[in-house]
C-alpha positions in Angstrom: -17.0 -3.6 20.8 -17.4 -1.4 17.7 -16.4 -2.4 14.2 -13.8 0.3 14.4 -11.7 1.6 17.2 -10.9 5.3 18.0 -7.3 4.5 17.9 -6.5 1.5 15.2 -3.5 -0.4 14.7 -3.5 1.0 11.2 -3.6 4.1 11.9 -1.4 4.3 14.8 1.7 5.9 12.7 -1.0 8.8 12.8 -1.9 9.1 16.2 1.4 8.2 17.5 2.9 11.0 15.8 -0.1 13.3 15.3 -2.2 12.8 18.7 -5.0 15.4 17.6 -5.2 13.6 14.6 -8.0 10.6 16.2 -10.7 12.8 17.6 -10.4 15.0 13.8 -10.6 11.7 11.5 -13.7 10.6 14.1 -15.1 13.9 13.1 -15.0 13.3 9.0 -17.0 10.9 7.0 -15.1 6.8 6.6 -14.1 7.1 2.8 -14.1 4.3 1.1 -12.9 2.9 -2.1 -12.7 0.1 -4.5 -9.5 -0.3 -3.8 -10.1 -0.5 -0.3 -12.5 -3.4 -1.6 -10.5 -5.3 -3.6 -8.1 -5.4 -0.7 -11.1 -6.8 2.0 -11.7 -9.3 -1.0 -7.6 -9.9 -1.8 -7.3 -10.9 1.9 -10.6 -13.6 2.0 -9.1 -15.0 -0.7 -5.6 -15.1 1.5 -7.1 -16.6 4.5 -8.9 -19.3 2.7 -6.4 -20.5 0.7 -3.6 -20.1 4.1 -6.3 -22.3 6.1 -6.2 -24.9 3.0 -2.8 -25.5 3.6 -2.5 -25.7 6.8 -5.3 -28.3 6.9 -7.8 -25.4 8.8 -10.8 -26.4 6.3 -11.2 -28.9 4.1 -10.6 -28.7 -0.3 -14.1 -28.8 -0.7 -14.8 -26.0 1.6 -12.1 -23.6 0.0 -13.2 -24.6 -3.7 -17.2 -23.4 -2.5 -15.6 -20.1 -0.6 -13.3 -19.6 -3.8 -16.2 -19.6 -6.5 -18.4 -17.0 -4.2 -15.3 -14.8 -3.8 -15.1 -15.2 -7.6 -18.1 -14.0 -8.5 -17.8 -10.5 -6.5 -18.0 -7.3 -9.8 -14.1 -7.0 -8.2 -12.6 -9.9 -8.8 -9.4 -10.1 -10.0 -7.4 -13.6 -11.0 -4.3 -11.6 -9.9 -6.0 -12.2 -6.3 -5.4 -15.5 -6.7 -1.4 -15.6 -7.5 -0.6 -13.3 -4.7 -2.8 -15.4 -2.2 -0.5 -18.3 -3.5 3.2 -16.1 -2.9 1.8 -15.4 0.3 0.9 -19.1 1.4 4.1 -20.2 0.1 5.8 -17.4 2.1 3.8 -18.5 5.0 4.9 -22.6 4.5 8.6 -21.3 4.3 8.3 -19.8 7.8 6.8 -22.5 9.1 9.1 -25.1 8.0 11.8 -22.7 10.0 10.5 -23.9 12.8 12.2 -27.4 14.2 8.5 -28.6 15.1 5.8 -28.0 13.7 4.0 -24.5 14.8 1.2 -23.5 16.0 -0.6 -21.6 13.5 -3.9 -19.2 13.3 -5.4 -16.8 10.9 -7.8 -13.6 11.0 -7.6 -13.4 14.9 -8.9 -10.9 16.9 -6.4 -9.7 19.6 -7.2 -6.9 22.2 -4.6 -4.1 22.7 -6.7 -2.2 25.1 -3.7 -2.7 28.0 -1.9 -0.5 26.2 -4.2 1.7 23.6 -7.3 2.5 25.4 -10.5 0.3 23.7 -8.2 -0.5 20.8 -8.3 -4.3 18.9 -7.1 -5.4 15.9 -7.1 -8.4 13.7 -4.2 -10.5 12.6 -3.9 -12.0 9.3 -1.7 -14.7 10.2 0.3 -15.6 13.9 2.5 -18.7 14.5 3.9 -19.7 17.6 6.9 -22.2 17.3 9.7 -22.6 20.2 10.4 -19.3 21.5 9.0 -17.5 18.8 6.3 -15.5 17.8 5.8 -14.7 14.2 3.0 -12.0 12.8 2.3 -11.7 9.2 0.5 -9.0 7.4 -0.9 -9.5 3.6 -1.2 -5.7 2.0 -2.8 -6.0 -1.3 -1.5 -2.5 -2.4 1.0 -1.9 -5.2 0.6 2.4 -5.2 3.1 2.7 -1.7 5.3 -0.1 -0.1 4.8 -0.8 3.3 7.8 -1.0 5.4 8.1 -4.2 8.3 11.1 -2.5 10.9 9.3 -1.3 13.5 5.8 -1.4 12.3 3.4 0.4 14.7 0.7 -1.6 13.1 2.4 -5.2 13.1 3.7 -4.4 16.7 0.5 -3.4 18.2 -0.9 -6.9 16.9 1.8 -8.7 18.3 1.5 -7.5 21.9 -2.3 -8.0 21.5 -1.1 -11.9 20.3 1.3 -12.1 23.8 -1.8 -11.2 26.0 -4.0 -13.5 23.9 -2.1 -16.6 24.5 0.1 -15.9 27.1 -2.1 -18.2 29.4 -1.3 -21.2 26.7 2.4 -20.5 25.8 3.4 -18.5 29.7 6.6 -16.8 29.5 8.3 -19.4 27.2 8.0 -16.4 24.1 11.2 -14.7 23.8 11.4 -13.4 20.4 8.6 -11.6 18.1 9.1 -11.6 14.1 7.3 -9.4 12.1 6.1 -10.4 8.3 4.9 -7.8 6.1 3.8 -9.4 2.4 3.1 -7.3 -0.6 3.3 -9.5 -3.4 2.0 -7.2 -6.3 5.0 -5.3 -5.2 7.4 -8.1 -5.2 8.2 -7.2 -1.4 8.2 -9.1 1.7 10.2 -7.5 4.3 10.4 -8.8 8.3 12.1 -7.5 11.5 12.9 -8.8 14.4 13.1 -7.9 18.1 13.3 -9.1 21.4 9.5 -9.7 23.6 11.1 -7.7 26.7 12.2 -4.8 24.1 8.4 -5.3 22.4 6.8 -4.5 26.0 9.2 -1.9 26.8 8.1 -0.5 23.8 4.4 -1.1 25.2 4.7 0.8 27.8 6.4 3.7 25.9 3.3 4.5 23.9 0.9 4.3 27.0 1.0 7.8 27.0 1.1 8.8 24.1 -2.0 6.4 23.2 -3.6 8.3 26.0 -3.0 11.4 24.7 -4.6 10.7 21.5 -7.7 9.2 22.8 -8.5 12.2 25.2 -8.1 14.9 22.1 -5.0 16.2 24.0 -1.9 17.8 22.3 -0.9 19.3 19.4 -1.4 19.1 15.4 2.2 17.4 13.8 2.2 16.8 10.1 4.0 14.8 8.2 4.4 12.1 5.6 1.7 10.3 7.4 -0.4 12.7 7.0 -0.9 10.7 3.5 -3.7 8.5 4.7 -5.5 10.9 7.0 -8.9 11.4 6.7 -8.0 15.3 6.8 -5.6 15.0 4.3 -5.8 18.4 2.3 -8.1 20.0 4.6 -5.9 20.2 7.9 -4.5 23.6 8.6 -1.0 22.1 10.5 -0.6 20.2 7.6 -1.5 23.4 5.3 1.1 25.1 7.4 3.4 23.0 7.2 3.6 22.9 3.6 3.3 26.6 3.2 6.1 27.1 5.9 8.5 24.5 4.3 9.5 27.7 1.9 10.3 30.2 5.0 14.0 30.1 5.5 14.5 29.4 1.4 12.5 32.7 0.2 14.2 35.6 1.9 18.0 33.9 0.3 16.3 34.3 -2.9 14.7 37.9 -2.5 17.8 39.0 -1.1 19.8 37.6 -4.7 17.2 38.1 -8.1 20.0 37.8 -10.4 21.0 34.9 -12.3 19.8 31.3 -12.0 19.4 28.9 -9.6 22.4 27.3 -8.0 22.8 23.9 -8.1 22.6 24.1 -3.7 19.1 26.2 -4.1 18.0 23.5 -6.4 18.9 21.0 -4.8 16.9 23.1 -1.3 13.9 24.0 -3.8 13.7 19.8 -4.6 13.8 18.4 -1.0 11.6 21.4 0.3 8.9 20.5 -1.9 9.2 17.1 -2.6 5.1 16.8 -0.8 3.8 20.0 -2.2 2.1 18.8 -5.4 0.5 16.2 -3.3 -0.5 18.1 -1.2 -2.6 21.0 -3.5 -4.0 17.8 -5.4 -5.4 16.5 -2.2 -6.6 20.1 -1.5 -8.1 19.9 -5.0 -9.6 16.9 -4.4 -11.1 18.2 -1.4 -12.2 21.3 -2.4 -14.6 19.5 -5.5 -15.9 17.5 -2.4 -17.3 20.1 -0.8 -18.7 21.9 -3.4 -20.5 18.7 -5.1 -21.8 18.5 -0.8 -22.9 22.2 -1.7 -20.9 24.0 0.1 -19.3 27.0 -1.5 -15.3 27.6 -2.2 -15.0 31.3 -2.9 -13.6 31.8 -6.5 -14.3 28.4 -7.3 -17.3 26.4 -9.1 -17.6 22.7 -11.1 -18.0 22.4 -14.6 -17.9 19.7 -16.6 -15.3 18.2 -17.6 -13.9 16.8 -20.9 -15.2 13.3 -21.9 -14.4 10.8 -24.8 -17.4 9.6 -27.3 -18.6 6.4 -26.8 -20.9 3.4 -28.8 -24.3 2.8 -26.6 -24.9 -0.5 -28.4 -21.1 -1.2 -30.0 -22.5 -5.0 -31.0 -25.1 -2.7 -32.9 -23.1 -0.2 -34.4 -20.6 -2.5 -36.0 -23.0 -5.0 -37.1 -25.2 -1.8 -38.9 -21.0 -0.7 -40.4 -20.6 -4.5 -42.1 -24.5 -4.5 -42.9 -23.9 -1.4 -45.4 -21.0 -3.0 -47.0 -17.8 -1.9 -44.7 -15.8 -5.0 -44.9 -14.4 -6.6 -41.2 -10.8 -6.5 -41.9 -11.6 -2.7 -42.0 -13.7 -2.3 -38.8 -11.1 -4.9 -37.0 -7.6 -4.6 -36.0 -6.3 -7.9 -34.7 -3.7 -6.9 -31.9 -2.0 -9.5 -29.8 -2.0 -8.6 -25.6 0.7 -6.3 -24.3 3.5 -8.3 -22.5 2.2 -7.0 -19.1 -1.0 -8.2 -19.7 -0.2 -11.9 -20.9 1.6 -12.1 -17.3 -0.9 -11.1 -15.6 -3.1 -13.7 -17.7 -0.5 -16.8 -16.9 1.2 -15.5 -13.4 4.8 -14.4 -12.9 6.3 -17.3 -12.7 4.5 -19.5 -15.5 5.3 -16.4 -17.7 8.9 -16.9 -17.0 9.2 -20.3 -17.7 7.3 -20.0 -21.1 8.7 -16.6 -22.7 10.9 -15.5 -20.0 13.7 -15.8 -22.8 12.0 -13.5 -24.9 11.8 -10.4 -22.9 14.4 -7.4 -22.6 13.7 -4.5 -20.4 15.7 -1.6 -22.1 17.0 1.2 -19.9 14.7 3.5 -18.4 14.9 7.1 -19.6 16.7 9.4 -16.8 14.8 10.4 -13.9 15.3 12.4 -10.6 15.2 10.5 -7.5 16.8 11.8 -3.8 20.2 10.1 -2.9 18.3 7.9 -0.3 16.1 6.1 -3.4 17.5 2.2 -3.2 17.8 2.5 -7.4 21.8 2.3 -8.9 22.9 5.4 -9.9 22.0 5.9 -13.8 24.6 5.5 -16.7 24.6 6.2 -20.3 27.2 3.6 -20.6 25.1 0.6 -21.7 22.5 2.3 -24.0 26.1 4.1 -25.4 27.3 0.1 -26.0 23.8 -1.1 -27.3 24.0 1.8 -29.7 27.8 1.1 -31.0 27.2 -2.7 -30.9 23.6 -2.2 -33.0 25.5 0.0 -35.5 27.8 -2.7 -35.7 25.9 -5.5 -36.5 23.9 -3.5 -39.1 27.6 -2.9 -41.2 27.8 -6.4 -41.2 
């Protein structure tokens, strides 16, 4: 068994939608990413501070697998206060339960029933009267990962069923499905029945099929965001281009005046991706060039870059050495607020200066009706205003 399969849980909100898109990711180079990094490293630190509290490995142990984790170039101590949101998450669930659960972390579970050679790893399963429960950490804060109907978290859960079907038999009824993302502040879950999880099983069986034999067609979309191919796929090219089709010839047809507020409104939703998109064509375009391979019209130059001390420690010492007084060569400048949280954690921060922080209204901003965000009003930085003005006469 490989260390990746053709057709991962991960990506199956690709291939499920976009069925060429397997055999074309297979065909590019794995990138790879510090961020990527800090999330394998994010979820160690999850799993061995979960199998601490559930009494998996001893104190001792975790302490000796916490100070090597800590001494990775990525550390982060913010690693450390999401790993503890999502134990306590997982200790709430559990205690749901009326007994005690069975509970197991980082196992492997084989979906190959239903997605030809496919496996996957779950972060977290519990079994607890006629429940299943998955939970998935995501270590990301750039795109919030939605739980209803979760390719992903319901591949892993039929791959659970099969694993310990044999142990629990048919006494599993009901499947929850845990997504955590502290840095986000979200943890969202859905719910579903096990006979509606295998009907949806058997759905995908040929569509999984599909993808794994290169057969089909091309479909773009938004999860197009993660692909491999992402700015150098022609369906998804086309599908950009093509999003201004039907809006174009109302415009040629009427040059006069401006923009209605409809045709605005048209011009906003039809390219909502589109700058995206040309960054990640950008993006890949300086990839192949630095590979050597030329873009017509196109070259690299360099771009522009700040100064910078090669010995700072030097430089400074040399300024005070030749008579430029401290006070003038440093500023004494206290941490922002966001950094003195990240510093003492979220919820120490609270309970120390929580009193003393105001979050002023956010300046005006365009968002599409669906965006989960209140409707913006003038009204209270209007009252803050009068009652400032106010208290300034007297």
């Amino acid at each position: 068994m490989s260390d990746h399969a053709l057709l991962s849980p991960s990506a199956a909100h690709r291939w499920l939608n976009c069925p060429l898109s397997a055999r074309l990711e297979a065909e590019l180079p794995e990138k790879t990413s510090s961020f990527a990094e800090e999330g394998t490293l994010a979820h160690s630190v999850c799993e061995v501070m979960a199998k601490k509290h559930f009494g998996k490995i001893k104190a001792a142990s975790c302490t000796r697998t916490l100070k090597k984790l800590k001494a990775d170039p990525l550390w982060d101590d913010e690693m450390l206060r999401s790993a503890e949101t999502y134990v306590e998450h997982l200790a709430e669930r559990a205690m749901g339960f009326a007994s005690e659960p069975y509970v197991a972390f980082e196992t492997s579970v084989d979906i190959s029933a239903y997605v030809p050679e496919a496996f996957g790893r779950c972060d977290c399963i519990m079994f607890g009267g006629d429940t299943l429960v998955i939970t998935d950490f995501k270590n990301g804060k750039g795109v919030k990962v939605c739980a209803a109907e979760n390719p992903q978290l319901m591949l892993y859960a039929l791959g659970a069923i099969k694993l310990y079907q044999p142990i629990f038999g048919g006494g599993i009824l009901n499947v929850e499905i845990y997504i955590d993302q502290p840095r986000l502040g979200s943890y969202e879950s859905w719910k579903c029945t096990v006979e509606e999880l295998l009907a949806w099983g058997e759905e995908i069986k040929p569509k999984a099929q599909m993808a794994y034999a290169g057969f089909g067609e091309y479909h773009a979309g938004e999860w197009c965001r993660f692909c491999r191919a992402h700015g150098r796929c022609k369906a998804q090219a086309r599908q950009q281009i093509s999003a201004f089709d039907d809006f174009a010839p109302a415009i040629k047809s009427n040059l006069t005046g401006l923009l209605s507020p409809e045709e605005m409104s048209e011009a906003l939703r039809k390219g909502e991706t589109l700058v995206e998109w040309f960054s990640a064509v950008k993006e890949a375009a300086l990839m192949r060039l630095l590979e050597g391979i030329p873009i017509p019209g196109f070259k690299i130059v360099e771009g522009r870059s700040s100064r910078a001390w090669s010995n700072q420690d030097k430089a400074l010492e040399a300024l005070e050495a030749q008579g430029i007084k401290r006070a003038v060569i440093y500023d004494s400048v206290p941490k922002t607020l966001a950094q003195i949280e990240k510093m003492l954690g979220k919820q120490k921060f609270d309970e120390m200066v929580g009193e003393f922080v105001t979050k002023p209204q956010g300046k005006p901003t365009l968002a599409p009706e669906s965006d989960k965000r209140p409707v913006f009003s003038s009204a209270a930085t209007d009252f803050a205003a009068v009652a400032e003005n106010v208290k300034s006469e007297t």
